[in-house]
ZADO-1210 file (C-alpha; in nm, 4 decimals, padded with zeros to 6 digits):
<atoms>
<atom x="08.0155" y="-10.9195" z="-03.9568" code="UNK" pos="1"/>
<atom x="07.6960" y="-11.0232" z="-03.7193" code="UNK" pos="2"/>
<atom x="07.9203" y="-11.3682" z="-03.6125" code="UNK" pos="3"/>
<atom x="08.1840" y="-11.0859" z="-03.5291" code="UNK" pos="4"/>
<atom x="08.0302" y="-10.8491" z="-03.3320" code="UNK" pos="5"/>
<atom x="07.8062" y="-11.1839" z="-03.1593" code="UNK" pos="6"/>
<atom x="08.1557" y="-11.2750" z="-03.0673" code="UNK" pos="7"/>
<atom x="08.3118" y="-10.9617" z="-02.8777" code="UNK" pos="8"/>
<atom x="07.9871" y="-10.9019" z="-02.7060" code="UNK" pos="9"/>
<atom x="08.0308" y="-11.2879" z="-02.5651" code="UNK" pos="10"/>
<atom x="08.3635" y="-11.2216" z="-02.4767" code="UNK" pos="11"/>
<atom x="08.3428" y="-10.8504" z="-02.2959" code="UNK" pos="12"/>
<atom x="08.0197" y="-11.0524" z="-02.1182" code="UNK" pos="13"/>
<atom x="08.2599" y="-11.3225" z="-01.9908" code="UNK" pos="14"/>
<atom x="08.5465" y="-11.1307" z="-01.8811" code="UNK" pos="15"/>
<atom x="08.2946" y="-10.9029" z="-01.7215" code="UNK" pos="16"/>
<atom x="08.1849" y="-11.2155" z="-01.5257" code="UNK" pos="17"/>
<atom x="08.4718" y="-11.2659" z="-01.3624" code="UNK" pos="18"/>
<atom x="08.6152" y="-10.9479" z="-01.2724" code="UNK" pos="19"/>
<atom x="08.5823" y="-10.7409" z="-01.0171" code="UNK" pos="20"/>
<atom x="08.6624" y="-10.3773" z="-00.9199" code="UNK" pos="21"/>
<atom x="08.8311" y="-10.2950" z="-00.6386" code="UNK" pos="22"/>
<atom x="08.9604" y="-09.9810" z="-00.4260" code="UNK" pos="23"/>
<atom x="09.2306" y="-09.9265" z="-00.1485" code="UNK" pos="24"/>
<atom x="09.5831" y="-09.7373" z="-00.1268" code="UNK" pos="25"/>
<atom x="09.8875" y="-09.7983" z="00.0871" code="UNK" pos="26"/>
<atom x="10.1402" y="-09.5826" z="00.2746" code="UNK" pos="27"/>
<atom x="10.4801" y="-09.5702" z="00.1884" code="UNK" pos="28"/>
<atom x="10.8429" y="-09.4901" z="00.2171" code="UNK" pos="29"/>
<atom x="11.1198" y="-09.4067" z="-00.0310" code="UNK" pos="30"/>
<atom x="11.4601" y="-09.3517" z="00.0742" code="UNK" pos="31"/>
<atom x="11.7244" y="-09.2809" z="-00.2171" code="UNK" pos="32"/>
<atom x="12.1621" y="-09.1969" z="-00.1602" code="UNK" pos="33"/>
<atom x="12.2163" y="-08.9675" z="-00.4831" code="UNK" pos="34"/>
<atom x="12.5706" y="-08.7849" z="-00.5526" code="UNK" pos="35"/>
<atom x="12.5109" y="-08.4233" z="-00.6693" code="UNK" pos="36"/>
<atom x="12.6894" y="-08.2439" z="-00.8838" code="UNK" pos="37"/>
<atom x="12.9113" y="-08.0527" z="-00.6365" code="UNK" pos="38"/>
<atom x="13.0714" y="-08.4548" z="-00.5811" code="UNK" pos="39"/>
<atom x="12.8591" y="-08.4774" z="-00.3008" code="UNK" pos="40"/>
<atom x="12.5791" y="-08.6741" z="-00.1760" code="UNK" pos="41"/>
<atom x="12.2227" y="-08.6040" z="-00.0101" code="UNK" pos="42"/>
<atom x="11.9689" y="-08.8520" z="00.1075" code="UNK" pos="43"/>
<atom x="11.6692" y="-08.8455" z="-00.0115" code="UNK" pos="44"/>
<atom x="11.3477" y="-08.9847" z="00.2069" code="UNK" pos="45"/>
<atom x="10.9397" y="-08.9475" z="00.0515" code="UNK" pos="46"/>
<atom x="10.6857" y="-08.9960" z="00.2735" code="UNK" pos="47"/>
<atom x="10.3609" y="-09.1267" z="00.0329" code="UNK" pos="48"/>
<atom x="09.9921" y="-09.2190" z="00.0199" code="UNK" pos="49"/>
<atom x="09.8666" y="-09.3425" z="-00.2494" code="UNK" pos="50"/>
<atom x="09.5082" y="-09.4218" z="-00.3093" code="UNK" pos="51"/>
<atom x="09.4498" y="-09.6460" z="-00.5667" code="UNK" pos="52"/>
<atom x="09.1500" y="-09.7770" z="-00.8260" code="UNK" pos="53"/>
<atom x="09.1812" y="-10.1499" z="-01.0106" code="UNK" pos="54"/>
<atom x="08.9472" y="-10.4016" z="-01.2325" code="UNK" pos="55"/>
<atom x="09.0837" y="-10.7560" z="-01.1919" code="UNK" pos="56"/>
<atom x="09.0192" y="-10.8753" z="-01.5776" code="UNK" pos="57"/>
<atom x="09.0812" y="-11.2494" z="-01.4451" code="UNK" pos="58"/>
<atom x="09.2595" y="-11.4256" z="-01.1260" code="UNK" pos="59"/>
<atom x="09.6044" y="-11.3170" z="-01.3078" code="UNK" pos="60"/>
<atom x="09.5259" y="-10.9983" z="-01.4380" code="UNK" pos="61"/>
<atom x="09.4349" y="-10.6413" z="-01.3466" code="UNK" pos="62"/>
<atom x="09.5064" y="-10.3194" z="-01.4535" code="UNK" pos="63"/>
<atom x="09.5017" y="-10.0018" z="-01.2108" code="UNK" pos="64"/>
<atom x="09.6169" y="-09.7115" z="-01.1043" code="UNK" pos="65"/>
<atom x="09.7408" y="-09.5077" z="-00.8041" code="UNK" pos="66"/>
<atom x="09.7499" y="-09.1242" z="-00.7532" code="UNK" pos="67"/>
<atom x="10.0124" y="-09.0865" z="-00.4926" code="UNK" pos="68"/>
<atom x="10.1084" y="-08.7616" z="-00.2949" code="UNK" pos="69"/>
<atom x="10.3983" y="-08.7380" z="-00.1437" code="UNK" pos="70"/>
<atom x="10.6199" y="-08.5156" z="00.0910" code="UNK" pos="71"/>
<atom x="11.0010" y="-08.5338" z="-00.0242" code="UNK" pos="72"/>
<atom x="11.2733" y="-08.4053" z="00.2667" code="UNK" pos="73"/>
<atom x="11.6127" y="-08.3824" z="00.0839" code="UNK" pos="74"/>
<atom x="11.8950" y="-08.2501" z="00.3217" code="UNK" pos="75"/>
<atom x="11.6039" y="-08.0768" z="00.5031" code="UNK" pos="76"/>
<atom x="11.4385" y="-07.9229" z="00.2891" code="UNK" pos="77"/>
<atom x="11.0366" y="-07.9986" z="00.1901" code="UNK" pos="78"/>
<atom x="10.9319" y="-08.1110" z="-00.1691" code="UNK" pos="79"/>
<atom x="10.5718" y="-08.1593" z="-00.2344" code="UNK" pos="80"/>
<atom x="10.5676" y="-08.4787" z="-00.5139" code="UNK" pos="81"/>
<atom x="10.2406" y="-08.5901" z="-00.7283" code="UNK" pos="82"/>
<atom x="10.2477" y="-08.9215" z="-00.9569" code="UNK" pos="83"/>
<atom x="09.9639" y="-09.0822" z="-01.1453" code="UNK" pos="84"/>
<atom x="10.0733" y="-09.4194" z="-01.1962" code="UNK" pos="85"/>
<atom x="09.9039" y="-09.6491" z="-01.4336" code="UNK" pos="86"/>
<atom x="09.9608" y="-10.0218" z="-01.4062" code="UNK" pos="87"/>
<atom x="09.9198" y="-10.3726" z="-01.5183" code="UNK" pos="88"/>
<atom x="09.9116" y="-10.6876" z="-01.2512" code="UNK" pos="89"/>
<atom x="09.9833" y="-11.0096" z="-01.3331" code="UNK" pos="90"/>
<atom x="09.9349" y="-11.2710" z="-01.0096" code="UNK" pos="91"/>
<atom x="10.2283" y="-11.5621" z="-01.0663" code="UNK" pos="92"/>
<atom x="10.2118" y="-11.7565" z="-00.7631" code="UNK" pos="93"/>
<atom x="09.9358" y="-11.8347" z="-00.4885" code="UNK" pos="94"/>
<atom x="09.9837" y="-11.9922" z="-00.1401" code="UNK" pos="95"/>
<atom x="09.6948" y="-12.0503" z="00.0389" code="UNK" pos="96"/>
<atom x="09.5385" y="-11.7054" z="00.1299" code="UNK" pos="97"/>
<atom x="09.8912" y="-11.5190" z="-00.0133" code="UNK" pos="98"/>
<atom x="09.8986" y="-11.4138" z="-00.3612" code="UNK" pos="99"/>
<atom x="10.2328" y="-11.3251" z="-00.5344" code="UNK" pos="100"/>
<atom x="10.2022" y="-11.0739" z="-00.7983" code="UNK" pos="101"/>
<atom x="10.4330" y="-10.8395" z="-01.0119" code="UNK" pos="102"/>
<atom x="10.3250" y="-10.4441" z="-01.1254" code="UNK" pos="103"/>
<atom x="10.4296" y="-10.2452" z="-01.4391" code="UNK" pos="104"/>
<atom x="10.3482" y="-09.8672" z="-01.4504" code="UNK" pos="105"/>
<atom x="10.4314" y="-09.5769" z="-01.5931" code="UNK" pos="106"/>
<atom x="10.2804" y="-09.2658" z="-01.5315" code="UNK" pos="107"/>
<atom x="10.3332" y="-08.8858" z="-01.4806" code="UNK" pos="108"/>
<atom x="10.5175" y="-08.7363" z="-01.1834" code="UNK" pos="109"/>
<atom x="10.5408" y="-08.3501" z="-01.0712" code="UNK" pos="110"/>
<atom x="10.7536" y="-08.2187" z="-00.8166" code="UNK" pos="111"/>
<atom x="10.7359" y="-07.8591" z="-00.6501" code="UNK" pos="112"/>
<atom x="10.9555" y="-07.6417" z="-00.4115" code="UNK" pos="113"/>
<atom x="10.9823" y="-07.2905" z="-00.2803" code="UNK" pos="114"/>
<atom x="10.8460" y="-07.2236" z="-00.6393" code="UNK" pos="115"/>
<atom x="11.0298" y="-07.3918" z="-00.8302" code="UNK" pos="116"/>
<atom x="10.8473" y="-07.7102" z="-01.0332" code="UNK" pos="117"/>
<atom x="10.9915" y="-08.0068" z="-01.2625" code="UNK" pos="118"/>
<atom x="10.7830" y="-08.2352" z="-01.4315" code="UNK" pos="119"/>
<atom x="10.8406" y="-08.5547" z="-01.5617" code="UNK" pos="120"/>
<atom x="10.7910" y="-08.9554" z="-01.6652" code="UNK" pos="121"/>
<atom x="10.8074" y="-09.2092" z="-01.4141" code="UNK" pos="122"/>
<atom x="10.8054" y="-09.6010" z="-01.4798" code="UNK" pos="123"/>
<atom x="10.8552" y="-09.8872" z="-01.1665" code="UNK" pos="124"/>
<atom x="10.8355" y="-10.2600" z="-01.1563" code="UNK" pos="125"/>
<atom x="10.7110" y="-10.3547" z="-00.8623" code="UNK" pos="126"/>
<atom x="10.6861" y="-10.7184" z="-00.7103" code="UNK" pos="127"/>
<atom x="10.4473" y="-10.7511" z="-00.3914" code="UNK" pos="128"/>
<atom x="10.1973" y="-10.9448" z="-00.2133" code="UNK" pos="129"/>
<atom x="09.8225" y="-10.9306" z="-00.0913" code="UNK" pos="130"/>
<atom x="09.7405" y="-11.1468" z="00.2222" code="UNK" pos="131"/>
<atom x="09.3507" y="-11.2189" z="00.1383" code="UNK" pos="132"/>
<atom x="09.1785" y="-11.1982" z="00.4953" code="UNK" pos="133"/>
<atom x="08.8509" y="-11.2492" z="00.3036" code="UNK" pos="134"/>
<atom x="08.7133" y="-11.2841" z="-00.0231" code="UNK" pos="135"/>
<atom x="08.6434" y="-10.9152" z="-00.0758" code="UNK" pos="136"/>
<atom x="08.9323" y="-10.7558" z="00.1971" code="UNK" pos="137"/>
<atom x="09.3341" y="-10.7769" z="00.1310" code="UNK" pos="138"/>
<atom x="09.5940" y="-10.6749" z="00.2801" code="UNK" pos="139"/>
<atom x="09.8626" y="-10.4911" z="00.0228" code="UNK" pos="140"/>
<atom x="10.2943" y="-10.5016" z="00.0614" code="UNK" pos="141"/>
<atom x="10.5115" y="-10.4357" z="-00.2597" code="UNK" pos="142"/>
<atom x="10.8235" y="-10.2720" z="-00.3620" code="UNK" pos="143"/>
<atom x="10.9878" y="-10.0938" z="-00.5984" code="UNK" pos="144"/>
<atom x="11.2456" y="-10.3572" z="-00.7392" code="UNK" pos="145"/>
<atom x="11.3504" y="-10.1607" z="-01.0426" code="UNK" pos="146"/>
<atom x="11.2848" y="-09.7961" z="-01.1237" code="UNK" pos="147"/>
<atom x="11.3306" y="-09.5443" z="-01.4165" code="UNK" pos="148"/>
<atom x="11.2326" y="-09.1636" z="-01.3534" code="UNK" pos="149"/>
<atom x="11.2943" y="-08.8250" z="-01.5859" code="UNK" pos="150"/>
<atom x="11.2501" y="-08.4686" z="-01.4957" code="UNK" pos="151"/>
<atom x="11.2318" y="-08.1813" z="-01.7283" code="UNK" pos="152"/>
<atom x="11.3630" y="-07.8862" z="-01.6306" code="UNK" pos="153"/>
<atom x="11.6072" y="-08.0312" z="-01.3906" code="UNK" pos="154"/>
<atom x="11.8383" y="-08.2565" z="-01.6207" code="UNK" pos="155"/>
<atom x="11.8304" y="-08.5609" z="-01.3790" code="UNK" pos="156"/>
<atom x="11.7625" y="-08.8821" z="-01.4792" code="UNK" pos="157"/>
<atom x="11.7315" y="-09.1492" z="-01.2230" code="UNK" pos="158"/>
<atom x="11.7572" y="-09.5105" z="-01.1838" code="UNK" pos="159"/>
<atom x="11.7267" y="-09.6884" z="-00.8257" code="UNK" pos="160"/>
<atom x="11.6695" y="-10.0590" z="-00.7052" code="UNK" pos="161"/>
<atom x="11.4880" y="-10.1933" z="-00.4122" code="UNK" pos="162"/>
<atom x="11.3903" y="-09.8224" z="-00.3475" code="UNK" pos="163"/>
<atom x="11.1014" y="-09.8164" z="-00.1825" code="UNK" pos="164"/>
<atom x="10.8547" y="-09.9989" z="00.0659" code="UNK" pos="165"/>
<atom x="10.4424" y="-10.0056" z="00.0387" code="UNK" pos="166"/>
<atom x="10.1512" y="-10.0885" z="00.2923" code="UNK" pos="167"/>
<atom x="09.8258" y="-10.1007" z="00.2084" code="UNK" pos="168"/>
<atom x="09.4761" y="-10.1952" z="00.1887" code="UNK" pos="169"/>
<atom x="09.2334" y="-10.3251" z="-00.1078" code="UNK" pos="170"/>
<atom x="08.8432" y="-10.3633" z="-00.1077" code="UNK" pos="171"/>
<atom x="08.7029" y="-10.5596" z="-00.3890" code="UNK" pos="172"/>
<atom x="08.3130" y="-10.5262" z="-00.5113" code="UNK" pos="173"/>
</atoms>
């Protein structure tokens, strides 16, 4: 049991030696055609920030997670959305000061209007990039290449691809 516990503590000690923390958040834009129920259709555009909190475990993986807010205009009208999005990085490619890197999260979303509110579950994978301008600076672009949300309360279930577009910044310490 001693060899065991000797063992973990090594390991936590070296993973811990090679991570690092690291803060930013990007700006973004989501712009989504959906048909309504009337036969219809409505554009939908969200306006988001999203700052966001990370540990890189190793120089593939992190884990993270973003608390966006975001101001939905459908045909007009004003939404006010809220998502806490956990995620896991993995970093598949490197070019020189470029790192490639693909996202999985799933997380909680909320949306409310005129008071009305639906919440529901919200899941993305997201491919991007982060152009390293120094060891501890980087600047942040991904996407939304495939995503799955679910509202209560509204019956909608959505899928999109390509949906979305990120900017951002990330500090590392």
């Amino acid at each position: 049991m001693k060899k065991l516990i000797i063992a973990i503590v090594a390991l936590t000690m070296g993973m811990a030696a090679n991570a690092q923390a690291f803060v930013g958040g990007t700006l973004g834009v989501d712009v989504t055609h959906v048909s309504t129920e009337a036969g219809g259709s409505a554009t939908q555009t969200v306006f988001q920030i999203a700052p966001e909190i990370g540990y890189n475990i190793n120089k593939t993986w992190a884990v993270g997670a973003q608390v966006g807010y975001g101001l939905k205009s459908v045909e007009g009208e004003s939404v006010n959305n809220v998502r806490i999005m956990p995620y896991v990085r993995a970093t598949f490619a490197s070019a020189s000061i470029v790192d490639f890197f693909g996202e999985l999260g799933a997380g909680y979303a909320y949306q409310s209007y005129e008071g009305n509110d639906a919440s529901g579950f919200a899941m993305e994978l997201r491919p991007g990039m982060a152009i390293n301008l120094t060891p501890s600076f980087a600047l942040i672009a991904r996407t939304t290449l495939l995503g799955f949300e679910h509202w209560d309360h509204v019956n909608a279930v959505e899928f999109a691809l390509n949906k979305s577009f990120e900017l951002g910044v990330s500090v590392k310490f």
